[in-house]
N, C-alpha and C positions, 0 to 999 in steps of 0.2 A: 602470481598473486597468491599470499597466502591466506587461507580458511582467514574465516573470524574475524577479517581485518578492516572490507572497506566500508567506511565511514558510512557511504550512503545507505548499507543495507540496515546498518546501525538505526539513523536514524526512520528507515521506514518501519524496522520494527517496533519504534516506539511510536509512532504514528498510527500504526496499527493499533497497537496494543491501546491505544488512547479513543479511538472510533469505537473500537470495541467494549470497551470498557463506560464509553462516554452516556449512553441511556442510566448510569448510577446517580450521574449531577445534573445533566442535562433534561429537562421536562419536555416529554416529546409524545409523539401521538403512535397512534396503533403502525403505521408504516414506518415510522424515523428507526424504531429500536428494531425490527429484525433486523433491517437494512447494513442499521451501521455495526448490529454485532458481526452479523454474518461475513459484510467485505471487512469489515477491521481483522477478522480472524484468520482472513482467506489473507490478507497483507502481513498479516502477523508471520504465517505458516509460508508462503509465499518465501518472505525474508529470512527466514530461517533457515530455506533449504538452499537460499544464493550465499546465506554465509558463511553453511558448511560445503557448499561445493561452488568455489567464485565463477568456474568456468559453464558455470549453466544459464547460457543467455536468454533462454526460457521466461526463464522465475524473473526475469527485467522485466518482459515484455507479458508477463502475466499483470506483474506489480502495476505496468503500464495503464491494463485494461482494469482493474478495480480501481484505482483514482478515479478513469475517465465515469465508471460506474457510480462510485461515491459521487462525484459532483453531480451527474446528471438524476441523481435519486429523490433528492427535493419538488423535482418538477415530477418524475415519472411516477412516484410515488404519493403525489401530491400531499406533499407535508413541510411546504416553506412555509406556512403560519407558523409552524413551532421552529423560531429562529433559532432557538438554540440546538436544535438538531440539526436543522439546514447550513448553519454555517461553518459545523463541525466536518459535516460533508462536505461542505464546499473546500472547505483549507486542508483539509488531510486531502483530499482528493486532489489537488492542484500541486501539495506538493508531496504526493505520492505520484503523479504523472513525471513531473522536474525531474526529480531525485531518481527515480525508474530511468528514465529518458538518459542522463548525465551517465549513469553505469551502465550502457549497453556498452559501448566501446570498449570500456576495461574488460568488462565482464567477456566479451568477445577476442581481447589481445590475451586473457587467461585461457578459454578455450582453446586460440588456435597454438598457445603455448605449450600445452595440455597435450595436446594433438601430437606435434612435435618428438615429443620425450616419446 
C-alpha cells in the first residue's frame, strides 16, 4: 500500500477536519465545542499519520475510539439540546467508527507487507 492513497483515511480526514471546524456554523453550548474541536483534531491528526504511514494499524484503531467518543459526547457531555452539535457528533462519529473499522485489514495486510521487505 502506498503513503497517501487509501480512500478511507481520506475521507476521515475530512470528517475530522469538519467536527472540528464544525462549533463556526453550528450553535452549540459550553460542552458540544471543546468536544468536537478536540476529537475532530485528534481524527484529523490520527488520519494524517495512517496516510503517511498505511501500515500503522494503531492510527485505525485510535480513529476507532474517537467516533465511538464523538457519538457518545452528546449524552456524556450532556449537550443533545443543541441538535446541531449532537448530530454532528453523532454522524462523524458513526462514520468515523465504519470507515476506521473497513481499513484495519488493509491497513494490517500493509503492516504485515511492511514487515516482510
Amino acid at each position: 500500500m502506498k503513503a497517501w492513497s487509501r480512500w478511507q483515511d481520506w475521507v476521515l480526514l475530512v470528517a475530522g477536519l469538519y467536527a472540528a471546524l464544525s462549533p463556526i456554523w453550528v450553535n452549540s453550548v459550553s460542552g458540544a465545542m471543546p468536544s468536537l474541536i478536540v476529537l475532530g483534531a485528534l481524527t484529523a491528526i490520527t488520519s494524517l499519520v495512517s496516510l503517511g504511514y498505511p501500515g500503522t494499524v494503531a492510527t485505525e484503531w485510535l480513529n476507532a475510539l474517537w467516533g465511538v467518543l464523538l457519538f457518545i459526547a452528546p449524552w456524556a457531555l450532556t449537550y443533545t439540546q443543541s441538535q446541531g452539535a449532537s448530530w454532528t457528533s453523532w454522524v462523524v462519529g458513526v462514520i468515523t467508527v465504519a470507515l476506521s473499522l473497513t481499513a484495519v485489514p488493509v491497513s494490517r495486510a500493509a503492516h504485515r507487507q511492511a514487515i516482510q521487505h
